[in-house]
N, C-alpha and C positions, 0 to 999 in steps of 0.2 A: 752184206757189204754194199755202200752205195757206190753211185757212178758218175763219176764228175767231167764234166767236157772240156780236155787241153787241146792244145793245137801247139803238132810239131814242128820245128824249124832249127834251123842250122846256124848256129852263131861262132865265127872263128872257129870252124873246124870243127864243132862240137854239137851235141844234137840237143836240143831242148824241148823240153814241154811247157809250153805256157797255159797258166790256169786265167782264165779272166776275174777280179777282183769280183764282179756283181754273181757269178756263177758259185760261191761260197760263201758259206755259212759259222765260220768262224777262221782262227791261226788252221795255218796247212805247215805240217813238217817231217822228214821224211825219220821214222824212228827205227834205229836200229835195227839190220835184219831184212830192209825194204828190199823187193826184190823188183826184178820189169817181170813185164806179163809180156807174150805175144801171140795174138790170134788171128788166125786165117777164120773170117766170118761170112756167110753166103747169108744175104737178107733180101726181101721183095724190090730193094730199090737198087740192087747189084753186089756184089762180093768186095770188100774193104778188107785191110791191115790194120787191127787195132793193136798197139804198142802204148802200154801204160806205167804205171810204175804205183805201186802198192805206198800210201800215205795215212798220216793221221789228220783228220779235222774237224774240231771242236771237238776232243776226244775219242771220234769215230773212225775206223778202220773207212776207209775210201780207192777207190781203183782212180788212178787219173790217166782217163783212157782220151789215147789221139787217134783219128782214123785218117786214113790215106787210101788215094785211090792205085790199086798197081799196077796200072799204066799208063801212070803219070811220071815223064821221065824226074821230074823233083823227088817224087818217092825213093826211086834208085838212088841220089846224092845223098836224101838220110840215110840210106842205108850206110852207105861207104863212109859217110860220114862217122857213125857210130861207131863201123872198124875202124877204123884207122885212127882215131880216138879213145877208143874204148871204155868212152863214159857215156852218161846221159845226165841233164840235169833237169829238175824241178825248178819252174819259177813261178810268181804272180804278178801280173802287169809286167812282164820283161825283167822282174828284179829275181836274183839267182835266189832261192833258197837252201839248196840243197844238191847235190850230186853224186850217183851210181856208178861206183866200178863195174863195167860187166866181164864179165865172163867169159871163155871160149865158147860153151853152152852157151850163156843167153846169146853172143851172137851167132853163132848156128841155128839156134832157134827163129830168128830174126829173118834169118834168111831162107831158109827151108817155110815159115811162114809166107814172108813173099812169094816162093816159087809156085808155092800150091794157092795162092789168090789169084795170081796170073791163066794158073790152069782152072780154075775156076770162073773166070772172065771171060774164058776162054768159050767154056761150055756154054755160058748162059748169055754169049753174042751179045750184049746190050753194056751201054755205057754207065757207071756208079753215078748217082745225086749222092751223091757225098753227106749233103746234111740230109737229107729225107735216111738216109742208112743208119748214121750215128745217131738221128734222135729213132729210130726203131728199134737201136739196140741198146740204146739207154733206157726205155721205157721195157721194153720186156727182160733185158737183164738186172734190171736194179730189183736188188733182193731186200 
């Protein structure tokens, strides 16, 4: 599975993942069955929240992974965002493609991932590079 770089954000209440147009390699669409992913990750450039959501593009199975840093108070608003929503959406360049009912699971999941990146930040006293982290983890997890 590859790994493609979105960036999360909050629009009307709602949380989104935007793909940038030059970051893809063909149609991106979410096909039945898509699920979100969420991982509490410890990397050389500090501990990040990666929250993705399982897509297809150019016929290939893809992870559209966002990272956040967890103590960044904006982190927190996606979060509650997402409850109290309880979707997420897929888009490209800002345009909607697609959108995830979650779960009581994925959002327990969600959260319980936060709480352990926090304690994570915690242990390793230094501040997340945010992109120094997600291109580390895009490069050694793309499979």
């Amino acid at each position: 599975m590859f790994i493609v770089r979105g960036y999360l954000r909050l629009s009307n209440g709602s949380v989104v993942i935007d793909v940038k147009g030059e970051d893809l390699w063909g149609e991106v669409s979410l096909p039945r069955g898509s699920r979100t992913t969420g991982l509490a990750i410890s990397t050389p450039h500090g501990c990040v929240i990666v929250i993705g959501i399982d897509a297809l593009m150019g016929g290939e199975k893809v992870l559209i992974a966002s990272f956040l840093d967890p103590l960044d108070p904006a982190t927190l608003g996606i979060i509650e965002g997402a409850s109290k929503s309880r979707r997420i959406s897929l888009a490209r360049n800002g345009a909607i493609l697609g959108t995830l009912d979650l779960s009581e699971s994925d959002l327990e999941k969600m959260e319980y991932v936060a709480s352990k990146t926090r304690e994570c930040m915690k242990m390793q006293d230094k501040p997340v590079d945010l992109e120094l982290a997600a291109q580390w983890f895009i490069e050694n997890f793309n499979l």
